[in-house]
C-alpha positions in Angstrom: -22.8 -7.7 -8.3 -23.5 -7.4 -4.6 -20.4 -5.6 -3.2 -20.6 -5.7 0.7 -22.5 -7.4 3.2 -22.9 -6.0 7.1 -21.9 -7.1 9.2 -18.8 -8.5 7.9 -15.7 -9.9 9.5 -12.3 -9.4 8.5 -11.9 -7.8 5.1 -14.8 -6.9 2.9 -17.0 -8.4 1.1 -15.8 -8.6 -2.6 -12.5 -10.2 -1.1 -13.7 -11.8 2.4 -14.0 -15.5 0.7 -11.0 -15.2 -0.7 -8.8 -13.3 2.1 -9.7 -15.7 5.0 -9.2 -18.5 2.6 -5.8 -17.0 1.8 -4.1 -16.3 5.5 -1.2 -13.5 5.0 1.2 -16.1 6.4 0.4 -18.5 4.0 -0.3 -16.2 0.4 -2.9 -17.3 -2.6 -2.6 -17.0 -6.2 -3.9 -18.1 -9.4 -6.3 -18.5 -11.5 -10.2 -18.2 -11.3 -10.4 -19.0 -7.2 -7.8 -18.4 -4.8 -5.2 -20.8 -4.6 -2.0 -21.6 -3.5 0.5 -19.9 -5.3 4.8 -19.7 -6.2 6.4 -20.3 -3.2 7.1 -17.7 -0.8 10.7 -17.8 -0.8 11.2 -16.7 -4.6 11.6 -13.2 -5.1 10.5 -11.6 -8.0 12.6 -11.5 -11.1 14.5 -8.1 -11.5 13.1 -6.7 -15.4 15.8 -6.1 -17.8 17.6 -2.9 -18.0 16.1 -2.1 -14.5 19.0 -0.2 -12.5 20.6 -2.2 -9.4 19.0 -0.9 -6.3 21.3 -0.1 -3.1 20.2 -1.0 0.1 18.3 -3.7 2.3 15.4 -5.6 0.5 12.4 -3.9 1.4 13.7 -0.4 2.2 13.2 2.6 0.3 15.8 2.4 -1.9 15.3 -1.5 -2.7 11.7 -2.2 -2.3 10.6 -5.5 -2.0 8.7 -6.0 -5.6 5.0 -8.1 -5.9 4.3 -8.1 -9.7 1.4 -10.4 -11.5 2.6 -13.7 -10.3 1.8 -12.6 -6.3 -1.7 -11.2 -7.1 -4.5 -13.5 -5.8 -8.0 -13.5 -7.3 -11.7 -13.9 -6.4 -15.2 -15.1 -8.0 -16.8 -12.0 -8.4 -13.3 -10.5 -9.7 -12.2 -7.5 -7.2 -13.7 -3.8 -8.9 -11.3 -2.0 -10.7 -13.1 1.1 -9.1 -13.0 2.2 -5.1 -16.3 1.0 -2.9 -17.7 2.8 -0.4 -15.0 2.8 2.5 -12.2 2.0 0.4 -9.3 4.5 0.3 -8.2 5.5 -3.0 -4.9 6.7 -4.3 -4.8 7.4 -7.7 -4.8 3.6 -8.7 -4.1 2.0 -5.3 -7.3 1.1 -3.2 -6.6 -0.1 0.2 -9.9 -2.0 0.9 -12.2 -0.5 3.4 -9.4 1.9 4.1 -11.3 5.1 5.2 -13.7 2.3 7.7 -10.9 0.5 9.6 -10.2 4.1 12.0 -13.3 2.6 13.8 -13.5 -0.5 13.5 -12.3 -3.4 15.7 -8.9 -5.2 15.2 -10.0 -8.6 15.9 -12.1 -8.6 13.0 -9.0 -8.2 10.5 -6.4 -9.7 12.7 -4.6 -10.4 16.3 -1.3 -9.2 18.0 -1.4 -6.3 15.9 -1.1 -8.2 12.7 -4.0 -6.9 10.8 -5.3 -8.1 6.4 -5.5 -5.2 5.1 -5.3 -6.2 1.8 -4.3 -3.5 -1.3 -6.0 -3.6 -5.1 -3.6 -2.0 -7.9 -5.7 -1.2 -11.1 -5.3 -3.3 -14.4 -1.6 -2.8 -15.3 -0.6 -0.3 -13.2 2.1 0.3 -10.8 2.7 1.6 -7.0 5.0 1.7 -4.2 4.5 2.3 -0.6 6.6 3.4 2.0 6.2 3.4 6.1 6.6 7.2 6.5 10.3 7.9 8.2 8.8 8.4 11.6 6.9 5.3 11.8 9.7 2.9 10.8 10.7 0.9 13.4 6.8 0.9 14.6 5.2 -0.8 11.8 6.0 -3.2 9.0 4.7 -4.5 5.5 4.1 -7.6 5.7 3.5 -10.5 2.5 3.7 -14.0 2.4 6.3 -13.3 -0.7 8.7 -11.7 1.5 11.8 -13.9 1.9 13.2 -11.1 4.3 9.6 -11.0 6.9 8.2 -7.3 6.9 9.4 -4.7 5.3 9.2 -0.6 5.3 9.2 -0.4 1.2 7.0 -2.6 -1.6 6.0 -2.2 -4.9 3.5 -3.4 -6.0 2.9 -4.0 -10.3 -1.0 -5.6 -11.2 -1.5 -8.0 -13.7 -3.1 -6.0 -17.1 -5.8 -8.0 -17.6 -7.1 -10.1 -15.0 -8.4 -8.1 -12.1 -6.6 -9.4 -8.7 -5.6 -8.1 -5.1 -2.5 -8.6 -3.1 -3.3 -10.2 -0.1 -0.6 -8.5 3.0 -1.2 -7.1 5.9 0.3 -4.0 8.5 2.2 -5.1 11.6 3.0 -3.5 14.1 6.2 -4.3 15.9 6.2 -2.7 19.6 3.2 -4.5 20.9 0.4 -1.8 19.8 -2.7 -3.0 18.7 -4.0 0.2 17.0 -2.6 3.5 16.2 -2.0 6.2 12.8 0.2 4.7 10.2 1.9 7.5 8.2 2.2 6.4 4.3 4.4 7.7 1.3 2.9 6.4 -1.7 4.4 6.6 -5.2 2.4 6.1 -8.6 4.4 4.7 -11.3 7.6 6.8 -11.4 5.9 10.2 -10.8 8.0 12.3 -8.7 5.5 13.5 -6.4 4.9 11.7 -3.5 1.0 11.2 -1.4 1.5 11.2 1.8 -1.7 9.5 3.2 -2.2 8.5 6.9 -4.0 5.2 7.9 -5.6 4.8 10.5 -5.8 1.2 11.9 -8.4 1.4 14.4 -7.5 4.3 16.0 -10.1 7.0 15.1 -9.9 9.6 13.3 -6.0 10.9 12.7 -4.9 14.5 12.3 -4.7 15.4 8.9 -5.9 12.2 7.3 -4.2 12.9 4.0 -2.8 15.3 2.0 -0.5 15.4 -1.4 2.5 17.4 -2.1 5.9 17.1 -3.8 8.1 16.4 -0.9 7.6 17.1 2.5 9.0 20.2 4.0 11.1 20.1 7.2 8.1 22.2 8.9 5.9 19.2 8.7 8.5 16.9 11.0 6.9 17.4 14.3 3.1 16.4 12.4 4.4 13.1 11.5 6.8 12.5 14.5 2.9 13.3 16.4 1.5 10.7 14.4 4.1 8.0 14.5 3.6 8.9 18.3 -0.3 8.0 17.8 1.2 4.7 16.0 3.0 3.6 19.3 0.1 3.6 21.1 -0.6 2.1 24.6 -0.3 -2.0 24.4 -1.7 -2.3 27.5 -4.9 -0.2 27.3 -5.7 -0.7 23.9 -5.7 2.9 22.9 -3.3 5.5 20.8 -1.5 8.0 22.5 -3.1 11.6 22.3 
């Protein structure tokens, strides 16, 4: 199965067919080939015996959840393994994830709205979280939302059909390109990876890097990178 194709437009060859058939404002499901799927509007049902969350939908302490029913699918089905470029987390791969620091953003998107769309392995599950610094900057955005973009989602794969959740990263203060710092969760591990994406902004100071929790002595890296997030709307380029 042929994997990638150069050059390619926005996302990546094993999902481009199905990711600019499937526009993030408009969501696909389904079965075999991307379709439409549940509306928007419905939010995912709450599993039994699952404790209440506090907060605002979306936040870190109420993430917005994408289970199964929000997954869209392809023909190839998406590899249940990182391709070259993709960024791995344990069983998160954000497609082409290590190639987007150089390349452009009007392949993958416009107004700093950009597909980057996430693969979770066969029944697994993962949550990610805008980085405290960044909040406020950039947003998770899914056509499942019924609350627009959000800093928190989880996001739990079907366990045996191989799919992808089509969403995308927005910023929110007119940037087109900049470091995105990420918490990511596995499951209900208690250590957090704190990964940094870089969405066309070159390469980003201390890509990624895993550890527990994240001392206060590490505030003034991620405050520098949510800096590089915030960019310069007029030029084009990320602060340095």
């Amino acid at each position: 199965m042929r994997i990638r194709q150069r050059p390619l437009a926005p996302a990546l060859a094993v999902l481009g067919a199905a990711v600019l058939g499937c526009s993030v404002l408009l969501g696909c499901t389904g079965g075999g080939r991307s379709s439409a799927g549940p509306s928007a509007t419905s939010a995912p049902a709450r599993p039994a015996g699952t404790p209440r969350a506090a907060g605002r939908l979306g936040s870190p302490g109420r993430p917005l959840l994408l289970s199964c029913g929000q997954e869209a699918y392809s023909v190839p089905p998406v590899p249940q393994h990182p391709q070259p470029g993709d960024l791995a987390i344990g069983p998160l791969i954000i497609v082409e994830g290590k190639r987007l620091a150089t390349e452009s953003p009007a392949d993958h998107g416009s107004h700093g709205s950009y597909k980057i769309p996430v693969i979770v392995t066969l029944g697994s599950t993962v949550t990610i979280t805008i980085a405290a610094p960044a909040r406020g900057q950039v947003v998770i955005d899914n056509p499942y939302s019924p609350v627009g973009g959000v800093i928190a989602a989880t996001y739990r794969s079907c366990s045996r059909t191989p799919g992808f959740f089509a969403q995308s990263f927005a910023f929110t203060r007119g940037q087109i390109r900049g470091c995105v710092p990420l918490d990511v969760r596995i499951g209900h591990e208690a250590d957090v990876h704190h990964v940094t994406l870089s969405l066309f902004a070159g390469s980003c100071a201390r890509r990624s890097q895993h550890r527990g929790s994240a001392p206060a002595a590490n505030a003034a890296e991620w405050a520098g990178l949510a800096g590089a997030a915030a960019g310069d709307g007029r030029t084009g380029h990320s602060r340095r």
